[in-house]
C-alpha positions in Angstrom: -20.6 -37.6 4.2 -18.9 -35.0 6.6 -15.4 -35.7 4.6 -16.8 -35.1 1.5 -18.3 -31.9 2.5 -14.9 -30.9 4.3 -13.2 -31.9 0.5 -16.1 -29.9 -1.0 -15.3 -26.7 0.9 -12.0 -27.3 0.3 -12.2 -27.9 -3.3 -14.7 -24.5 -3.7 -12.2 -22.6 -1.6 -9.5 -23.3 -4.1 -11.6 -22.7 -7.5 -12.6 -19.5 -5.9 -9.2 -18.1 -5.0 -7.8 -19.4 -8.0 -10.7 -17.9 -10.1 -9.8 -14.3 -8.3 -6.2 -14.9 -8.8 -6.5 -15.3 -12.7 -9.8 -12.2 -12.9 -7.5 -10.2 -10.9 -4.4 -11.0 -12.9 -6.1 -10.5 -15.8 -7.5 -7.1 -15.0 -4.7 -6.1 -13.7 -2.6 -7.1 -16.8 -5.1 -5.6 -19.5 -5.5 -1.9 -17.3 -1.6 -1.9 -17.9 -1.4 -3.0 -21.3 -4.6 -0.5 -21.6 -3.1 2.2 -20.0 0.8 2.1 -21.7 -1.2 2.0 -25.1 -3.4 5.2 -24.3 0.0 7.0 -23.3 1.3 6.1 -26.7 -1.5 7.9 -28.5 -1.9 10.2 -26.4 1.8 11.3 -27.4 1.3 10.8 -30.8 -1.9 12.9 -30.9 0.3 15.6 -29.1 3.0 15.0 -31.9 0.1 15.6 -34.6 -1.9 18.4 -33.0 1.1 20.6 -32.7 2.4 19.6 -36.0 -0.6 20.9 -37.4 -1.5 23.4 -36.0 1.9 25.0 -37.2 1.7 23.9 -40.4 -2.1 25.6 -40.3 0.0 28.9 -38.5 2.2 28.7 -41.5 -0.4 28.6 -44.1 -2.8 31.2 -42.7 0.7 33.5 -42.3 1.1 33.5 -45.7 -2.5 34.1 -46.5 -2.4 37.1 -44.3 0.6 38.4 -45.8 -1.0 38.2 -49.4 -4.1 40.3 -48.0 -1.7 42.6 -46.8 -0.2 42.9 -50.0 -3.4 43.2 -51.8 -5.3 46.0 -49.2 -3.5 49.2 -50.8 -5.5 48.6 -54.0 -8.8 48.1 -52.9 -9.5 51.9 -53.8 -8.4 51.1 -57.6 -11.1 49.7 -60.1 -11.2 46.0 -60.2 -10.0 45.8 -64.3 -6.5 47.6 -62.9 -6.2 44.9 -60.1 -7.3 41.8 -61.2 -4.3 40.4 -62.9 -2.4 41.3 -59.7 -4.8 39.1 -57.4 -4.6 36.3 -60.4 -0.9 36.7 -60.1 -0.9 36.8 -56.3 -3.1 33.3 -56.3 -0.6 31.8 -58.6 2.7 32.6 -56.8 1.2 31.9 -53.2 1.2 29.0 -51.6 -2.2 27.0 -50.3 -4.3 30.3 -51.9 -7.6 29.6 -54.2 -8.6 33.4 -54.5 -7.9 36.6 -53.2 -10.9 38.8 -52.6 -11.2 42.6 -52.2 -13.7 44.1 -49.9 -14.6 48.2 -50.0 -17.3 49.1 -47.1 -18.6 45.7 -46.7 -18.4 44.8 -50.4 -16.7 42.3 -52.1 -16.1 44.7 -55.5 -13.3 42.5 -56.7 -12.6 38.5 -56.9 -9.3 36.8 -58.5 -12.2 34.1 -59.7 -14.6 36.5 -61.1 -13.1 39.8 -61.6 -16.0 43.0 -60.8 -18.5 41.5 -58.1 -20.7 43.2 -56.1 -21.2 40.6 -52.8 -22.1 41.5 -49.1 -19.4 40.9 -46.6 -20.8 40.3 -43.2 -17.8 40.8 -41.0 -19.9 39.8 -37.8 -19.7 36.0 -39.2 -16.0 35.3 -39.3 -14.8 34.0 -35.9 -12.7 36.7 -34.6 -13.1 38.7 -37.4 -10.3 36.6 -39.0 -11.5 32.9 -40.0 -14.5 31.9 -41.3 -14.7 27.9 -42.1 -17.4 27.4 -45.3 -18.6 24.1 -47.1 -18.7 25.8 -49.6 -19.3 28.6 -52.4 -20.9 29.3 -55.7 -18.2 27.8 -57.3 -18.2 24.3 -55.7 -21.0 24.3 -53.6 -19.7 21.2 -51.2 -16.3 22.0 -51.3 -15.3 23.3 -48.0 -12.6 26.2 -47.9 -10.9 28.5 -45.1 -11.5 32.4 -45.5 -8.7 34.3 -44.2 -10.0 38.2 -43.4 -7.1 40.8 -43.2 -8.9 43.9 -42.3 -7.7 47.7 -42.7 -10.3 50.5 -41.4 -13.7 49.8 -43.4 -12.0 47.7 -46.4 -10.5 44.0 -46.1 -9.2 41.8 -47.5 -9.8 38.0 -48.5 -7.9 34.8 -48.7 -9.5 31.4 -49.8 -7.5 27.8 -48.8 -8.8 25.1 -50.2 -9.9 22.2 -48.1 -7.5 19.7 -50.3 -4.7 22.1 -48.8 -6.1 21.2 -45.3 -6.4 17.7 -46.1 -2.7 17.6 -47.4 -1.6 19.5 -44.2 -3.4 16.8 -41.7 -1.8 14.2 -43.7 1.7 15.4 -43.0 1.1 15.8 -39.6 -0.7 12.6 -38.1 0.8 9.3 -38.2 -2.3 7.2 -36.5 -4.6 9.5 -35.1 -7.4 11.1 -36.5 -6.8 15.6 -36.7 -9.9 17.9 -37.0 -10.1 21.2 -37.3 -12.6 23.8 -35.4 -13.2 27.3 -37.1 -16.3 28.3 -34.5 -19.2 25.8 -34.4 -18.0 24.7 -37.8 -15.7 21.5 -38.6 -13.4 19.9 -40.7 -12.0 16.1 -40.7 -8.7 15.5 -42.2 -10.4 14.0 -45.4 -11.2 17.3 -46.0 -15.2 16.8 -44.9 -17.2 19.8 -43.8 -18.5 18.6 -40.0 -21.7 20.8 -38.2 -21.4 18.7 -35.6 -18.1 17.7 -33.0 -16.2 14.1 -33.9 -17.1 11.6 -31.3 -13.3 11.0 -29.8 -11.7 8.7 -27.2 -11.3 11.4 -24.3 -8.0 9.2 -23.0 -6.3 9.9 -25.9 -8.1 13.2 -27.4 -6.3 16.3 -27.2 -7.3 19.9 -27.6 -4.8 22.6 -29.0 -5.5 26.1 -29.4 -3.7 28.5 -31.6 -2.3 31.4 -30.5 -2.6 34.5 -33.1 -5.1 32.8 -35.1 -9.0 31.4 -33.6 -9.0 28.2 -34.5 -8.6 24.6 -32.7 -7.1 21.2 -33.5 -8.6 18.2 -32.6 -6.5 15.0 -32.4 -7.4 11.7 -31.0 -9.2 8.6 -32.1 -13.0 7.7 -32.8 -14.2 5.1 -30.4 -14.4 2.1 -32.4 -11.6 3.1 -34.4 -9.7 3.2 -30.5 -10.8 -0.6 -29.9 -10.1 -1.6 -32.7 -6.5 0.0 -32.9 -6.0 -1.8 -29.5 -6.4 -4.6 -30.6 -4.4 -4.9 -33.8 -1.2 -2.8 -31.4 -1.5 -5.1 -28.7 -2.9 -8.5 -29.4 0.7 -10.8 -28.9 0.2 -9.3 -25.0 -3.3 -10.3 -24.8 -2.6 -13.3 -25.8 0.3 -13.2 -23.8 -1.6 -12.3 -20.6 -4.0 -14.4 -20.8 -2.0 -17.6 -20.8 0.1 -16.0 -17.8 -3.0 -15.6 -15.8 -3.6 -19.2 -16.5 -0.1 -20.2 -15.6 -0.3 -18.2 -12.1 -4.0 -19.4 -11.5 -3.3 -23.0 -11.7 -0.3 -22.3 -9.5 -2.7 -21.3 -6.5 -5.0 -24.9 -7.1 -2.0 -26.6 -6.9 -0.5 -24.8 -4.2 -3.6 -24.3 -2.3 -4.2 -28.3 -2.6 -0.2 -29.2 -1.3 -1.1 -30.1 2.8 0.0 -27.8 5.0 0.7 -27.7 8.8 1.2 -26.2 12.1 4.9 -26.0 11.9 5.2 -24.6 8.6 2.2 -22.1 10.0 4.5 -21.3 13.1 7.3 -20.3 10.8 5.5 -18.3 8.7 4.7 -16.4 12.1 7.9 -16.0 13.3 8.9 -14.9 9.6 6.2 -11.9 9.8 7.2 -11.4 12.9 3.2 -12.0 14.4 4.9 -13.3 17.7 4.9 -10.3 20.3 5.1 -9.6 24.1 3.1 -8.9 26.8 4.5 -7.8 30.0 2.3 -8.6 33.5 3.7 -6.9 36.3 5.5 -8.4 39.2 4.5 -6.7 42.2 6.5 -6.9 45.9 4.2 -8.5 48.4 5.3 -6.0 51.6 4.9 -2.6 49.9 3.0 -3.0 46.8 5.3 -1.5 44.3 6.4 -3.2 40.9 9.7 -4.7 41.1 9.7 -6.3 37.4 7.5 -8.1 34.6 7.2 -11.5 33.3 7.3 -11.4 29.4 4.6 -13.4 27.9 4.2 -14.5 24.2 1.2 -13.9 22.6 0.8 -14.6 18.4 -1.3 -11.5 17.1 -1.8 -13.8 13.9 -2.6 -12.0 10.9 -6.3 -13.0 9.9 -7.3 -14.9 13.5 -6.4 -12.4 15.5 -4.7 -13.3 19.7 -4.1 -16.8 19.9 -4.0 -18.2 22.8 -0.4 -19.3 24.1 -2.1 -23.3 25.3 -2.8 -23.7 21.5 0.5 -22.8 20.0 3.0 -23.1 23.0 3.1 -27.3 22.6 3.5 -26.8 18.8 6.2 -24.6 18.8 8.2 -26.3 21.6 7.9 -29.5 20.1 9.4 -28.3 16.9 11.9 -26.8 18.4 10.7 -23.3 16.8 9.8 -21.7 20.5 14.3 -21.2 20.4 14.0 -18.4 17.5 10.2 -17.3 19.0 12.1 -16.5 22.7 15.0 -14.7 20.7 12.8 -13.0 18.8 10.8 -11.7 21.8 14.1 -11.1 24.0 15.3 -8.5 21.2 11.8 -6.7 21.1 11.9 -5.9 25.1 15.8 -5.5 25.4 15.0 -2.6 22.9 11.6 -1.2 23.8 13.0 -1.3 27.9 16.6 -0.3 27.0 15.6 3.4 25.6 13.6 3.4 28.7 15.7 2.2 31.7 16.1 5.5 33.2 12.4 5.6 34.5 13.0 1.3 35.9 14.2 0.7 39.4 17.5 -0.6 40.4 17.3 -4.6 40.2 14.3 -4.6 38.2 13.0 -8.1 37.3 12.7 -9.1 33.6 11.9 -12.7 33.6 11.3 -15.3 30.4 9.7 -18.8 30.0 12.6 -21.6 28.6 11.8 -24.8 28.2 14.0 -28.3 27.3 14.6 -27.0 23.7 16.7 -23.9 24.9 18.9 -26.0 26.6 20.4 -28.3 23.8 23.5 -25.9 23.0 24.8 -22.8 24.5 22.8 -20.6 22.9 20.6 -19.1 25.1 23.7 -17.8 27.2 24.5 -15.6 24.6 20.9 -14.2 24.1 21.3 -13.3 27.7 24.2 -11.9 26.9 22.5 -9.7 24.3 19.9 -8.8 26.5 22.0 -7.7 29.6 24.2 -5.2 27.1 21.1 -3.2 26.6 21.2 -2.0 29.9 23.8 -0.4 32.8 24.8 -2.9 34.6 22.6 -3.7 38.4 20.0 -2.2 36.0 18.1 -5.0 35.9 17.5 -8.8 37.0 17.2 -11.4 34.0 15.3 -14.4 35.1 14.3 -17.5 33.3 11.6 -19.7 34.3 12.0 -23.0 33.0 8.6 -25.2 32.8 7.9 -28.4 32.8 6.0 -29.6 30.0 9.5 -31.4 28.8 11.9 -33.0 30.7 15.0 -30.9 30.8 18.1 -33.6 31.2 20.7 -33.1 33.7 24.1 -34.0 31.0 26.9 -32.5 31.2 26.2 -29.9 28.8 23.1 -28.4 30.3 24.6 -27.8 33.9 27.5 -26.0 32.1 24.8 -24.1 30.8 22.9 -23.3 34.2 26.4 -23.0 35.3 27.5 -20.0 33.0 24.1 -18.2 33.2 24.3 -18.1 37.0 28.0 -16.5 36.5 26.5 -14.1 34.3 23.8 -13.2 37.3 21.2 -14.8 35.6 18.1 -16.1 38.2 16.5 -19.4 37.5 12.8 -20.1 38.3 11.0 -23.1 38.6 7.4 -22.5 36.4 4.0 -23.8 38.1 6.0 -25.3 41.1 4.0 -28.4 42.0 2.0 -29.7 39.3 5.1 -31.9 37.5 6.8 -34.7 37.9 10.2 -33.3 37.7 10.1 -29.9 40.6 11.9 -31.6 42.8 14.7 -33.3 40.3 15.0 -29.5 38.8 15.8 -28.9 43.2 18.3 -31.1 43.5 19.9 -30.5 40.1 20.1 -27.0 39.1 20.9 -23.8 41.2 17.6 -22.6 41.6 16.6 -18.9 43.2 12.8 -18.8 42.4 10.0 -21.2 42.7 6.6 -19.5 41.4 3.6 -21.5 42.9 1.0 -22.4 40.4 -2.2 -20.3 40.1 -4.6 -23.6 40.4 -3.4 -23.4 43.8 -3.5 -20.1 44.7 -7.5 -20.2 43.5 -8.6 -22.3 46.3 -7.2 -20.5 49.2 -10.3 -19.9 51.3 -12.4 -22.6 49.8 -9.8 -25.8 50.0 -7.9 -26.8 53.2 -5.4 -29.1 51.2 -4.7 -26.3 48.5 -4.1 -24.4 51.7 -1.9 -26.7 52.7 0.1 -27.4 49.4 1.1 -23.5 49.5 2.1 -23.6 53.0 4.1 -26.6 52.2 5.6 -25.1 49.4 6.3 -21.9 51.3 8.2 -23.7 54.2 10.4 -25.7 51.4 11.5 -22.2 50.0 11.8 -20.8 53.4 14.2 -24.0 54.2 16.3 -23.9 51.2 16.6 -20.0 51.3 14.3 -19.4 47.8 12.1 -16.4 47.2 8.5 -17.6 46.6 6.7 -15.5 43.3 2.7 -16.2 43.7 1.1 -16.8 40.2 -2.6 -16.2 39.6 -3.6 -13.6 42.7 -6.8 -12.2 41.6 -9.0 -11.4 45.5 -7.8 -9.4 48.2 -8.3 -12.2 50.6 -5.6 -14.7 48.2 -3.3 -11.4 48.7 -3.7 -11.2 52.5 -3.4 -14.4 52.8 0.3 -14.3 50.9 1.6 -11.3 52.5 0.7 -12.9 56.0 2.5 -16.5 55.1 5.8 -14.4 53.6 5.6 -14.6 49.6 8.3 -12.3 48.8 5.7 -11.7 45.1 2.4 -11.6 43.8 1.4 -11.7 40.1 -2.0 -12.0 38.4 -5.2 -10.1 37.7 -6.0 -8.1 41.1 -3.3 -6.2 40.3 -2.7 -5.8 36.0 -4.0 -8.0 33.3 -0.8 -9.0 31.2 -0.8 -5.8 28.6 1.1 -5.3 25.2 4.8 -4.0 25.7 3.8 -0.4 24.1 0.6 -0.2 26.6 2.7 -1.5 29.7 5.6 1.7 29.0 3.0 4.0 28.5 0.8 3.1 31.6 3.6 1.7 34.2 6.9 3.4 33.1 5.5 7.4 33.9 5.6 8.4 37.8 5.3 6.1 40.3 5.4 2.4 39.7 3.2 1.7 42.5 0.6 -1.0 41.8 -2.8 0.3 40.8 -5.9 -1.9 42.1 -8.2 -2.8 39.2 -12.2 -1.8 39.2 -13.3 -5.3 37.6 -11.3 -8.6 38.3 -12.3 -11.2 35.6 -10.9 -14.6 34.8 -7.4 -16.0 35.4 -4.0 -15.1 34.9 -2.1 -15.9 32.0 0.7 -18.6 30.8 3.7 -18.5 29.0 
């Protein structure tokens, strides 16, 4: 029953991230196809708003000119000038009739000949435009009144609304053109509107003319806009929608393919989630720091710290913990190389290798590498080689140990005293630290035979001529206790938590580097 909730979750955990893939896909791909269709009406209502509101310009310039023409005889009787307007309505472009006003009446019409209409002035829009759905004539036929005024008299040019309609037509391709004359419309059907179209705003557009007050309109009714969409841009839809599909059912199946620490680990190292953390070395007869062991630490992405004791094992075993070391190496050679100027003389830099580093000679040229980023007695490389594998004494690993200690790097033995293989590591390898184990160092005070495991690891350093580094110090009394018995070293939480690289230059590389005593000592020190 537990499996099959564990297969359950698993399963839900896949439909759900491969239901968001496709929503999202799909979203995603229909705002695009959405938004590259409203840009291309949006410049063809451009194209058709300014392409009509010159070909309007044009008409209502000749208009304009025929009133012009007209105004010098409005003071003649009407019988003298009608066959001139007549004439003038035939010869002009876009014109139904020409009208002459005299103090605010219309006393002459091309239609009618003598009239005697009122001429309200107020009601065209700028004194220049007045949009009607009509007149006596054809009562719901709309028409454009151009006024042309001069003093008290005017003049008056009708276009016809089939002229208007003819005018949107050459102008728009696919989008819809209306025409605003005040609070008064027109659609390019030539329909009189009292009320404003209902348009996509995406793709509407508003143009203004500039001698004349009136307003194109361009853009596309709403369910004309849809529908328009669809019929544009239906092979994509289509198109999209199998491809969300297609990339959703990729995530089931790669979601459901098992996965695995290793292939975890080197998608780590790939992000680069693998970063160090320094924990100062401190001298045991003056309390200054006199170097740092670098610690790994995995800041993973989504889980935050790991702990080293649950990836350490993994990665050695692998054989991935090679390119994780590099890849830490390169990150303090860098970070402490710009900043060697404010390090002592001989400062310690020391790194955790285990059995895997040793299979070719490539950690001798990663110390290389290191050592170039600094001057030369600048600092002291040291590598502290554990115990969790056996590291085998061929030929090829003490050429190796051999090289490195011609190079001036310092070889520590990790956790002295809890493995099997200390002592082999003694007689094999040229060894200049031994680092006694923190487990140790805890029961100083409260355990006789700890007591005596440290002294007799003390007088075995002491005999072979070894400097002894004390792991795990985290009470004054463990500290006396060291200084008094001759530990060249102490390390651990009584005197800094290990800290990231950025924090550790920032708090230990300004002023002094003397060792600064913590307020709260809590837990235990820290491992590779």
């Amino acid at each position: 029953m537990f499996l099959f909730r564990i297969d359950l979750s698993r399963t839900r955990l896949r439909f759900g991230c491969a239901l968001l893939v496709f929503a999202l896909q799909l979203l995603a791909g229909v705002w695009i196809i959405h938004s590259s269709y409203v840009q291309d009406l949006k410049a063809d209502s451009s194209a058709s708003a300014h392409k009509a509101r010159a070909l309007l310009e044009e008409m209502l310039d000749h208009a304009e000119q025929a009133n012009r023409s007209v105004l010098p005889l409005v003071d003649a009787p009407c019988r003298e000038n009608l066959l001139v307007l007549r004439k003038k309505v035939a010869l002009e472009p876009f014109l139904r009739s020409v009208n002459l006003v005299r103090d605010g009446v219309i006393n002459c019409a091309s239609l009618f000949g003598a009239v005697s209409d009122a001429d309200d002035r107020s009601i065209y829009v700028g004194h220049k435009l007045l949009l009607m759905s009509g007149n006596r004539v054809r009562q719901n036929h709309p028409l454009l009144v151009v006024r042309t005024e001069l003093g008290n008299d005017a003049a008056l040019s009708a276009i016809d609304s089939t002229q208007l309609s003819f005018m949107f037509s050459l102008s728009s391709k696919m989008s819809d053109l209306f025409l605003q004359v005040g609070s008064a419309w027109l659609d390019e059907s030539g329909r009189y509107l009292s009320e404003p179209p209902s348009l996509h705003r995406s793709t509407s557009l508003v143009l203004s003319a500039s001698h004349y007050p009136f307003t194109i309109h361009a853009g596309y009714a709403m369910p004309v806009y849809w529908h328009s969409l669809w019929e544009a841009r239906h092979r994509a839809l289509f198109g999209l929608f199998g491809f969300s599909l297609l990339l959703a059912l990729l995530v089931w199946w790669v979601l459901g393919r098992p996965g695995s620490p290793t292939d975890e680990l080197r998608r780590a190292l790939r992000a680069r989630e693998f970063i160090p953390y320094l924990q100062p070395l401190i001298a045991s007869h003056d309390g200054r720091m006199t170097g740092v062991e670098v610690l790994m630490r995995w800041q993973h992405a989504t889980e935050g710290l790991i702990r080293p004791d649950l990836f350490i094992p993994q990665a050695e075993e692998s054989g991935l913990i090679v390119p994780m070391t590099t890849q830490i190496m390169k990150m303090v050679a860098r970070r402490l190389g710009r900043m060697q100027d404010q390090l002592p003389d001989g400062f310690h830099i020391s790194f955790n290798i285990s059995a895997a580093h040793c299979h070719d000679l490539a950690l001798l040229q990663e110390c290389r590498s290191f050592l170039s980023h600094f001057v030369p007695g600048k600092v002291v490389l040291a590598l502290e080689l554990t115990e969790r594998e056996l590291l085998m004494s061929d030929p090829q690993t003490l050429s190796l140990f051999r090289q490195l200690d011609e190079l001036g790097v310092k070889l520590a033995i990790d956790d002295f005293g809890t493995g099997h293989s200390s002592l082999l590591y003694l007689q094999q390898f040229h060894v200049d630290y031994l680092k006694i184990d923190k487990s140790f160092i805890a029961r100083i005070g409260t355990e006789s035979l700890s007591e005596h495991i440290v002294d007799n690891v003390i007088d075995l350093a002491a005999r072979l001529g070894l400097a002894l580094v004390a792991e795990g110090v985290e009470s004054e009394r463990q500290a006396d206790y060291l200084r008094a018995k001759g530990v060249d070293y102490l390390q651990g939480y009584l005197f800094a938590r290990p800290m990231p690289l950025r924090q550790f230059c920032e708090e230990w590389l300004t002023g002094e580097t003397r060792v600064r005593q913590p307020d709260i000592v809590l837990g235990n020190s820290s491992v590779i």
